[in-house]
Structures are given as C-alpha cells and as structure tokens.
C-alpha positions, 0 to 999 in steps of 0.5 A: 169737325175734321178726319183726324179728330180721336173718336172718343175726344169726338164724342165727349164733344157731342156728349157735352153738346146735348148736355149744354141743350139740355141744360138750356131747356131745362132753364126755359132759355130760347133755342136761338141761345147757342150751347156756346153761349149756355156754356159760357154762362154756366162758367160764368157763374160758377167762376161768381159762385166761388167768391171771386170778387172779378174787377170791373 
C-alpha cells in the first residue's frame, strides 16, 4: 500500500480483507485460498444467483 492512499479507504480495504479470511474459514476453504480468489467467488456466485443466464 502506498503513503497517499486516504486513511479511512486504508482501512475498509483491511476491513473487507479479514471479512474474505473470515468467510474462507467459516466455509472450510484451505488458507493457500487467497481473499482475492474468496472474493471472486463470492461475486461469482452472487452474479448466478441473480438468474443470469451468462454464455458459455
């Protein structure tokens, strides 16, 4: 992270961080798992959830 970043942006970013590793252990998923990957996932599958039909 750099100097310039605004605090408070600072530490949603942290926030949402630890809630992606919470999320990960509450769903059993290995620690090797990033919150990148959790994250993506979880977009994922919200984006499914909403009934749209994305080609394949």
């Amino acid at each position: 992270m750099t100097g310039t970043q605004p605090q408070p942006l600072a530490r949603r970013g942290r926030l949402l961080h630890r809630q992606l590793l919470a999320l990960r252990q509450v769903a059993g998923v290995p620690e090797a798992v990033s919150a990148l990957r959790v994250c993506d996932v979880v977009v994922w599958m919200g984006h499914r959830a909403e009934g749209h039909a994305c080609p394949r």
